[in-house]
C-alpha positions as CSV (number, residue, x, y, z in Angstrom):
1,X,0.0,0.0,0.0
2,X,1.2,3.9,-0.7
3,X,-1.2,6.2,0.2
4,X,-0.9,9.8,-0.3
5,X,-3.3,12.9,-1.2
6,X,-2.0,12.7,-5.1
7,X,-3.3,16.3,-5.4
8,X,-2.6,16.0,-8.6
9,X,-0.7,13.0,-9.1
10,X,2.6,13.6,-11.4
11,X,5.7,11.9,-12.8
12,X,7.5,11.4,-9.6
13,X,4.8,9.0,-8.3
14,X,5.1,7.2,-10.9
15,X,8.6,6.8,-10.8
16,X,9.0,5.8,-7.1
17,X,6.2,3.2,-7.3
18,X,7.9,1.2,-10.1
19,X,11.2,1.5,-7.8
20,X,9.3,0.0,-4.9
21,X,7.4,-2.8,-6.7
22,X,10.8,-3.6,-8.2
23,X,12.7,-3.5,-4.8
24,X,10.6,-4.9,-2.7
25,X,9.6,-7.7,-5.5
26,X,6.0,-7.0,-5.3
27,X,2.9,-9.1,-7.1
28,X,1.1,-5.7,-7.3
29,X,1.4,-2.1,-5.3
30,X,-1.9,-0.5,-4.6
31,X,-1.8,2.9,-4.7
32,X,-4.7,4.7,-1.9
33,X,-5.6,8.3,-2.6
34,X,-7.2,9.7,0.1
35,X,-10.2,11.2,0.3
36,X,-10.1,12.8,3.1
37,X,-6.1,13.0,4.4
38,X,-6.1,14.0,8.2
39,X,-2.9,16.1,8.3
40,X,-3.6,18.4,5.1
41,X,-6.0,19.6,2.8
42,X,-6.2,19.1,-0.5
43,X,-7.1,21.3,-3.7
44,X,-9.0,19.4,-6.1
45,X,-11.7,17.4,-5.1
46,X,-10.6,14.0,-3.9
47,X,-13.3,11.7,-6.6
48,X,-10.9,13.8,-9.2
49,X,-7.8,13.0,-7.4
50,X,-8.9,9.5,-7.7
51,X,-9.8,9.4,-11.4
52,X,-6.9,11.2,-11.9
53,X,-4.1,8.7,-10.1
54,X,-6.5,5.6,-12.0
55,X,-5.5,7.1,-14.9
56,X,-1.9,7.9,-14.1
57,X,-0.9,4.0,-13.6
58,X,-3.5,2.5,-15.8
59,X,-0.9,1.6,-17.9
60,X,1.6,-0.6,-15.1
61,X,-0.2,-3.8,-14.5
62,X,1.7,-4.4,-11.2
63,X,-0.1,-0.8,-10.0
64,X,-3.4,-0.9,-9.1
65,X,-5.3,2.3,-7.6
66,X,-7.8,1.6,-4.9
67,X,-11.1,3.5,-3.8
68,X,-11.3,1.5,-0.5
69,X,-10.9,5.0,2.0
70,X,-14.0,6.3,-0.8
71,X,-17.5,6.2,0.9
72,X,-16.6,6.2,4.6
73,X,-16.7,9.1,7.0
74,X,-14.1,11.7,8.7
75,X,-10.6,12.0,8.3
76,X,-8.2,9.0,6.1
77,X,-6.9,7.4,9.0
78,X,-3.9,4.5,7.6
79,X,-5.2,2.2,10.1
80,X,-8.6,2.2,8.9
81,X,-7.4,1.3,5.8
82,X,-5.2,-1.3,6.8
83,X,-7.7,-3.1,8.8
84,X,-10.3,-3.1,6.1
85,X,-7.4,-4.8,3.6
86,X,-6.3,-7.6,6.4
87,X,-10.0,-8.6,6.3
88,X,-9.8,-8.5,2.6
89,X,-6.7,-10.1,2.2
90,X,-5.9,-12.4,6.0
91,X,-3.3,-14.1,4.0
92,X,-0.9,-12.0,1.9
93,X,2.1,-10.3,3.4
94,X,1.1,-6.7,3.3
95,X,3.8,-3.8,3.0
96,X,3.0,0.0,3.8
97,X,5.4,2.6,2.0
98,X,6.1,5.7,3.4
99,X,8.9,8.4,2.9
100,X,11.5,9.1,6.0
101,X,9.3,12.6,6.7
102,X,6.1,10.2,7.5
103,X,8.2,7.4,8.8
104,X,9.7,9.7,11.5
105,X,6.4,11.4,11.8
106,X,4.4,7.8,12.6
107,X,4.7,7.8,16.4
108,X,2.3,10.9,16.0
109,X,-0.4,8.5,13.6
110,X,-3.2,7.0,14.8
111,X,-2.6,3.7,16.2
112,X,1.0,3.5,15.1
113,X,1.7,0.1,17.4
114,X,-1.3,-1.4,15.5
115,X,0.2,-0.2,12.1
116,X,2.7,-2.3,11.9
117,X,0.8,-5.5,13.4
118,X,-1.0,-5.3,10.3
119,X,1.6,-4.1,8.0
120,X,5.5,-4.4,7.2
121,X,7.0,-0.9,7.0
122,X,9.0,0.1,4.1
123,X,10.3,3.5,4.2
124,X,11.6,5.1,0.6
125,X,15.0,7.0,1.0
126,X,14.9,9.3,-1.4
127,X,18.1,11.3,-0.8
128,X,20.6,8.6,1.1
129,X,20.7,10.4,4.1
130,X,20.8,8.4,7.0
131,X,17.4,7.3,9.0
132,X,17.0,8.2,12.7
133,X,15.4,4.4,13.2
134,X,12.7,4.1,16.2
135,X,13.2,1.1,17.4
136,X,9.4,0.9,18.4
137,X,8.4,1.0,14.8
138,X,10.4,-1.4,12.8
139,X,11.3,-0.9,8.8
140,X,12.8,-2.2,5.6
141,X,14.9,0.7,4.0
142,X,13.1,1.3,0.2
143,X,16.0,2.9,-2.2
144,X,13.8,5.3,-4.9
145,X,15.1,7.6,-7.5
146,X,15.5,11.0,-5.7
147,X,12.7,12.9,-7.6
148,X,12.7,16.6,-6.8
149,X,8.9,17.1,-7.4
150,X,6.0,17.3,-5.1
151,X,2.0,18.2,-5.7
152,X,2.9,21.2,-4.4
153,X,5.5,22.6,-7.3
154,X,2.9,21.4,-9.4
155,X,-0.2,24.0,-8.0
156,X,2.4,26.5,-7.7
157,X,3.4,26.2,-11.5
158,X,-0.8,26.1,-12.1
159,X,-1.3,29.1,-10.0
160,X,1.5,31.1,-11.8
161,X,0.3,30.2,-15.3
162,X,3.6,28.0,-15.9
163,X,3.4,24.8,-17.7
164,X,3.4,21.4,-16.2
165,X,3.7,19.5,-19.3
166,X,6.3,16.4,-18.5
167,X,5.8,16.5,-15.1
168,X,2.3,15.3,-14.9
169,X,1.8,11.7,-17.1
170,X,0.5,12.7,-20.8
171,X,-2.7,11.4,-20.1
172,X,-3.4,13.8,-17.2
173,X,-1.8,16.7,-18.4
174,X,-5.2,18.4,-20.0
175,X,-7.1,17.5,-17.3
176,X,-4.9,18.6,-14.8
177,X,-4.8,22.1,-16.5
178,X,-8.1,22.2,-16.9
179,X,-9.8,21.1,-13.0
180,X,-7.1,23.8,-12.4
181,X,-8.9,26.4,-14.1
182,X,-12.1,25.3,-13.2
183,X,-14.3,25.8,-10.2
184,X,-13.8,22.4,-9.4
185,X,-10.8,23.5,-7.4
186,X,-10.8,25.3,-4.1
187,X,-8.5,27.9,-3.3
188,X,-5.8,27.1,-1.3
C-alpha cells in the first residue's frame, strides 16, 4: 500500500512506485488516494484526485489504484485502511510505503503500534541520508530515484500560469490544466 493525497498526481509517483514494486519484489502495489487525508487539505476534489491517479498507472499492470478509503466518513486514518485490507486479504504479506518525513512522523499517527501489526513498514529513502530508526516501529529501507517534485511545485506552476507538461503523465496533463482552471478547485 502507498497512500498519499495525489493532489494531482505527477511523474514522480510514478517513478518511485515502479522502484518499490521492483525493490521490494511485489505481485502488485496498490496505490490509496485519500479522500479525506487527516494532516492536510487538498485542492482538487478528492473523486478527481482518484480518477486522476487511476488514470496515471493505468498503464503498469503491477499498479493498481484503490477506492477503499471512498465512501466512509471523517478523516483518512492508515489504520482504517489497513484493517479493512487484512479482512480483505488475511493471508498476503502486506507492505505499507512511506517516505523518511512520515516514517519519523508515525509515532504521532493513529494507532501506530497497530500499524505495523497489520503491516510491514518500508520506508523510501529518497536522498541517502541516513534514517533516525525508532526502534518501536520497525522498517525495511526502500531505495527510490531522488525525484525533486511534489503536488505542491505542481499547483504553484498552475497558479502562476507556468506549464506542467512532462511532469504530470501525458494522459493527465489536460485534465490537470483544466480542474485547475475550473471551479472544481478550491482555493488554497
Amino acid at each position: 500500500m502507498f497512500g498519499g493525497t495525489f493532489d494531482p498526481p505527477h511523474v514522480g509517483h510514478r517513478i518511485v512506485a515502479a522502484d518499490v514494486v521492483e525493490a521490494l519484489d511485489l505481485d502488485r502495489l496498490v496505490i490509496v488516494p485519500a479522500p479525506r487525508p487527516p494532516h492536510r487539505s487538498a485542492v482538487l476534489p478528492a473523486e478527481l484526485r482518484l480518477e486522476l491517479t487511476r488514470r496515471a498507472f493505468a498503464r503498469d499492470p503491477r499498479i493498481e489504484v484503490s477506492d477503499v478509503e471512498f465512501g466512509r466518513e471523517g478523516p483518512s486514518y492508515t489504520v482504517d485502511t489497513l484493517e479493512r485490507v487484512r479482512v480483505a486479504l488475511p493471508d498476503d504479506r502486506l507492505f505499507l510505503v512511506v517516505g523518511c518525513d512520515q516514517y519519523e512522523g508515525l509515532g504521532g499517527w493513529r494507532q501506530p503500534e497497530r500499524i505495523i501489526e497489520l503491516a510491514e513498514i518500508a520506508v523510501m529513502r529518497r536522498d541517502g541520508r541516513p534514517l533516525a530508526p525508532d526502534p518501536r516501529y520497525p522498517f525495511r529501507v526502500v531505495d527510490v530515484t531522488r525525484i525533486d517534485l511534489s503536488s505542491t511545485e505542481i499547483r504553484r506552476r498552475l497558479a502562476a500560469g507556468r506549464s506542467v507538461r512532462y511532469l504530470v503523465p501525458d494522459v493527465i496533463l489536460d485534465d490537470v490544466e483544466r480542474a485547475w482552471q475550473s471551479d472544481r478547485v478550491m482555493n488554497e
